[in-house]
C-alpha positions in Angstrom: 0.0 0.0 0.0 0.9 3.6 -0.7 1.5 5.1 2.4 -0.6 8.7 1.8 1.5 10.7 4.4 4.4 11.1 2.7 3.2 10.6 -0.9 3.3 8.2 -3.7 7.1 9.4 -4.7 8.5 9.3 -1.5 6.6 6.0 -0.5 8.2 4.0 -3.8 11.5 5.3 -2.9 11.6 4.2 0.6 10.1 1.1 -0.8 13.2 0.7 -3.0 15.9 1.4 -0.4 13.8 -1.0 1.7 14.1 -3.6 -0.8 18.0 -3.0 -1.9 19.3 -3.2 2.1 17.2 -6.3 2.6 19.2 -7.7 -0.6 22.4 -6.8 0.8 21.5 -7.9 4.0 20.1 -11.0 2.0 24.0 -11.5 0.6 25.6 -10.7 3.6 23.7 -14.1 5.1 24.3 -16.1 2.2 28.3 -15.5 2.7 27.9 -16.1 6.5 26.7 -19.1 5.9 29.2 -20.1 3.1 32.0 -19.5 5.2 30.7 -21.1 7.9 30.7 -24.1 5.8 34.2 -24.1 5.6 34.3 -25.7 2.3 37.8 -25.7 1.1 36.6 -25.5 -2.7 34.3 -22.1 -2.1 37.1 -20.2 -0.1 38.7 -18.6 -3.2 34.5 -18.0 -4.5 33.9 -16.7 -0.3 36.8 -14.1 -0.3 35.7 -12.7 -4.2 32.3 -12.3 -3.0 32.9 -10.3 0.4 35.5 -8.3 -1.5 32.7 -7.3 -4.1 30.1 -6.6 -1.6 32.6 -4.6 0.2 33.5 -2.3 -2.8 29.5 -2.2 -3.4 28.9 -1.0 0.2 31.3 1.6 0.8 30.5 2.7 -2.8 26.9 3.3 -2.3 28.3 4.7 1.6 30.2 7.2 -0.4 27.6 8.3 -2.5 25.5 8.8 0.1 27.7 11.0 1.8 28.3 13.7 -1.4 24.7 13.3 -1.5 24.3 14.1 2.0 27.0 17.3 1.2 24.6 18.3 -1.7 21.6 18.5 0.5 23.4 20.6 2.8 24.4 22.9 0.1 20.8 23.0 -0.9 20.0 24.5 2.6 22.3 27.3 2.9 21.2 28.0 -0.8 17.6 27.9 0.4 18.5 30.6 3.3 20.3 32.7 1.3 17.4 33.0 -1.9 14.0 32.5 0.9 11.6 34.7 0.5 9.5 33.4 3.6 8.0 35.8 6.0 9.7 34.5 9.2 11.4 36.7 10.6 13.3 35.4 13.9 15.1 37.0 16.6 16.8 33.6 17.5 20.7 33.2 17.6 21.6 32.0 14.1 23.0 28.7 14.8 27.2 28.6 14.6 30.0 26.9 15.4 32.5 24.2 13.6 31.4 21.1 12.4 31.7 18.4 14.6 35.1 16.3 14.2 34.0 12.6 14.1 36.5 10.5 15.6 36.6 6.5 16.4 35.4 6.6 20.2 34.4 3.3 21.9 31.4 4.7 23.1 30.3 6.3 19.9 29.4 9.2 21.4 30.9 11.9 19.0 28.5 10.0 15.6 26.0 10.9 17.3 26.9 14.9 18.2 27.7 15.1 14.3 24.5 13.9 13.8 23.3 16.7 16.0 25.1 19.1 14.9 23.9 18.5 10.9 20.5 17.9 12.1 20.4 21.2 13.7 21.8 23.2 10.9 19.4 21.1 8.7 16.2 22.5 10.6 15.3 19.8 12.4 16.0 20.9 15.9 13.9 17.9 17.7 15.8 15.0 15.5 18.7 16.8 16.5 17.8 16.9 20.1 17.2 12.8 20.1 20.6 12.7 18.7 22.6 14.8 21.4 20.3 12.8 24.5 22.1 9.6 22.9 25.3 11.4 22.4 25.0 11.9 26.5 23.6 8.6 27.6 27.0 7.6 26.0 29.2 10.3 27.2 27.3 11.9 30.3 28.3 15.8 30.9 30.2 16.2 27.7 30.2 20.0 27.1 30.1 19.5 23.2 26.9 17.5 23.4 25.0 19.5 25.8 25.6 22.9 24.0 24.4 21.5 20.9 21.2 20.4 22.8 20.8 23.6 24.3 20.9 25.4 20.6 18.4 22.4 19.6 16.0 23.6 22.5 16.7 27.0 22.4 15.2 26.8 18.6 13.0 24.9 18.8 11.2 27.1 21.9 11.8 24.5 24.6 13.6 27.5 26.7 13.8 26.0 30.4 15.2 22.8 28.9 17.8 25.0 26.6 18.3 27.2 29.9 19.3 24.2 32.3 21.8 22.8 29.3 23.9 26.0 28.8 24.0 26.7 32.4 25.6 23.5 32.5 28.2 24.6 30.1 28.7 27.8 31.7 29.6 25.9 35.0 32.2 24.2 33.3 33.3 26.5 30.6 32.2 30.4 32.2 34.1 31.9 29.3 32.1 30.4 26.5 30.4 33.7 25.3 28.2 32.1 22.6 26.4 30.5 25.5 26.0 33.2 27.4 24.2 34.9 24.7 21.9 32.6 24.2 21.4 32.3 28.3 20.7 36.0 27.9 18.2 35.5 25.0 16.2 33.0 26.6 16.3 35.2 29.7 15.1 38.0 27.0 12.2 35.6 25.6 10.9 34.8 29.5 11.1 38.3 30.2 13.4 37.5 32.8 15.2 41.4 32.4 18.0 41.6 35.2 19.6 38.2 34.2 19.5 39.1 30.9 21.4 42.2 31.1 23.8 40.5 33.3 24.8 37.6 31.2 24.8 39.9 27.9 26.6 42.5 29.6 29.7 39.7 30.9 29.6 38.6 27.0 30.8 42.1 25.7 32.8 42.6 28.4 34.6 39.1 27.8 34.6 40.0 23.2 36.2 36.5 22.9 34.0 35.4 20.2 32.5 38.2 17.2 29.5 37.0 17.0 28.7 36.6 20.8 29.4 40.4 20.7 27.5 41.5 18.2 24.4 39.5 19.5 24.7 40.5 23.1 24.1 44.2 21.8 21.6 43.7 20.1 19.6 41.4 22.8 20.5 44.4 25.3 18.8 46.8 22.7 15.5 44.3 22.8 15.9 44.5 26.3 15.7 48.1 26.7 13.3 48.4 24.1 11.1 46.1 26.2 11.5 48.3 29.0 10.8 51.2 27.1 14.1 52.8 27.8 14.4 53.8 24.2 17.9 56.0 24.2 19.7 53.0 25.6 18.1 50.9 23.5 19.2 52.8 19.9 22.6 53.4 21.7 23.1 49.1 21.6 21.6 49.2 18.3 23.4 51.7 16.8 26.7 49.7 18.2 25.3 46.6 16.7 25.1 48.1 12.8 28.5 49.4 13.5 29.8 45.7 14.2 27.6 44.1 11.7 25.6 46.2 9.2 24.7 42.6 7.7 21.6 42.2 10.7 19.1 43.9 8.9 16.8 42.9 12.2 18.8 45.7 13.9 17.3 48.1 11.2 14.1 47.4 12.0 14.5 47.2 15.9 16.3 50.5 15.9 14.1 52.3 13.8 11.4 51.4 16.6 13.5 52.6 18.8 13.5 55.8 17.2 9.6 55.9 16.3 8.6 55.3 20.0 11.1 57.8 21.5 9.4 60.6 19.3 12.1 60.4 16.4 9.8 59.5 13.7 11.9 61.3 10.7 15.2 59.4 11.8 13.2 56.1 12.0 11.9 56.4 8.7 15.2 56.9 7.1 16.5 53.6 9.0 13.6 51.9 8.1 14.7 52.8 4.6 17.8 51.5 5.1 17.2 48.4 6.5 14.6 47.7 3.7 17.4 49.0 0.7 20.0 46.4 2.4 18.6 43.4 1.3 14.8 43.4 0.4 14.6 39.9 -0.1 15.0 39.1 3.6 12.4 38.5 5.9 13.7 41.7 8.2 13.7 43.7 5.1 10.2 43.5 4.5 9.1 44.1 8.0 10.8 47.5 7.8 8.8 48.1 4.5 5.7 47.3 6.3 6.9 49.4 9.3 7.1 52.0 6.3 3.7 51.4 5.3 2.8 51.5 8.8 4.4 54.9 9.6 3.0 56.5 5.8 -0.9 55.5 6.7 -0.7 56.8 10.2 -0.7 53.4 11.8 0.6 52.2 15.3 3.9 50.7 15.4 4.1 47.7 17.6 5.6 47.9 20.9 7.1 44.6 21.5 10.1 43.8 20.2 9.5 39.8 20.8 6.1 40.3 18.2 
């Protein structure tokens, strides 16, 4: 039967990798149980045969792996050309690429897996990855901050909270999860904490990114608590370290818009939208332009 869910395509092809493991599985058997013979005629016939379904493994295994690289590529094309409408104010996910090496526990497969799962989208597939990665290796620092970003994006913030704080017992100077301690801390409206841990990440500037996040968290933060020069004051900081976050654009220019600049957030609006209109930020600073031409309210909440 056609199984509906995932569509007559995909249903045939799982159908056919189905049927070509159970055939090498199949072969695999029927060798077993030649060499277990131990017939002295059908060695020389024995060895040919697990040679060639050696070659045909790890052929296929390679394969699957460029294939695998392809799909990646795929992704990052898909975020660079989307066109989509969400616009998070999530950490973008970062770091190195896991470096698999032959453990006894197998621990470190599984926080590769984790780690591609993660950049792939699929934060709760990544998430059963890393719990495995841990049952293997409990406390490894690696594993639990890649479960942390896994929570973190996919919303589960107490969870992602408990896992960096773990990492920031062991490692205190790890600013990338500080950042994302102060985000969370951000999302849960949790102010004081937030300021503190964003704060100790500028004042550390080990790691670019972590700095130019933690700005731009501590303008949300301001902007929350409707302290709006402090808030452009971060903001403005943040476009200075990376004029590539057009979500600072928008943030700032609200900044500006509920302080009673209106003029000055128009023109950063502008901005923001003439950086790069095909991303998601872009276009909420041409509908706060929209918003700001008909008269309308600009919304409050930078979390919206």
């Amino acid at each position: 039967l056609v199984d509906r869910a995932v569509g007559p395509e995909r249903a045939w092809g799982r159908l056919v990798a189905e049927a070509w493991l159970s055939a090498l599985r199949a072969e695999l058997t029927e060798i077993a149980s030649r060499l277990d013979a131990q017939s002295g005629t059908d060695r020389d016939a024995v060895k040919k045969d697990i040679i060639a379904l050696f070659k045909r493994v790890d052929g296929a295994l390679t394969d699957l792996g460029q294939i695998k690289e392809d799909i990646r590529g795929l992704v990052e094309r898909y975020k660079q050309t989307s066109n989509g409408t969400e616009a998070s104010a999530a950490p973008q996910f970062t770091g190195a690429r896991p470096a698999v090496h032959a453990d006894h526990l197998g621990a470190s497969t599984y926080i590769e897996k984790g780690w591609s799962l993660i950049s792939l989208g699929d934060y709760g597939g990544a998430g059963q990855a890393l719990e495995k990665a841990l049952a293997l290796s409990p406390g490894a620092v690696e594993a639990t901050s890649l479960l942390g970003w896994a929570q973190m994006l996919n919303e589960n913030y107490d969870e992602a909270l408990g896992n960096f704080s773990k990492v920031l017992m062991k490692e205190p100077a790890n600013a990338l999860a500080r950042i994302n301690v102060g985000y969370i801390c951000l999302k849960k409206g949790i102010f004081g904490e937030a300021i503190e841990h964003l704060s100790k990440a500028i004042r550390l500037d080990n790691d670019r990114k972590a700095t130019l996040y933690a700005h731009y968290y501590l303008g949300l933060v301001y902007l929350e608590r409707e302290m709006y020069e402090d808030a452009q004051t971060f903001l403005r900081k943040t476009l200075k370290l990376g004029p590539n976050l057009i979500e600072a654009y928008f943030e700032l220019g609200r900044a500006l818009w509920l302080g009673g600049e209106r003029e000055e957030a128009v023109r950063v609006w502008s901005e923001g939208y003439k950086a790069n209109k095909f991303n998601p930020w872009a276009k909420r600073c041409q509908e706060m332009l929209e918003v700001a031409s008909a008269g309308g309210e600009v919304p409050r909440s930078p979390l919206s």
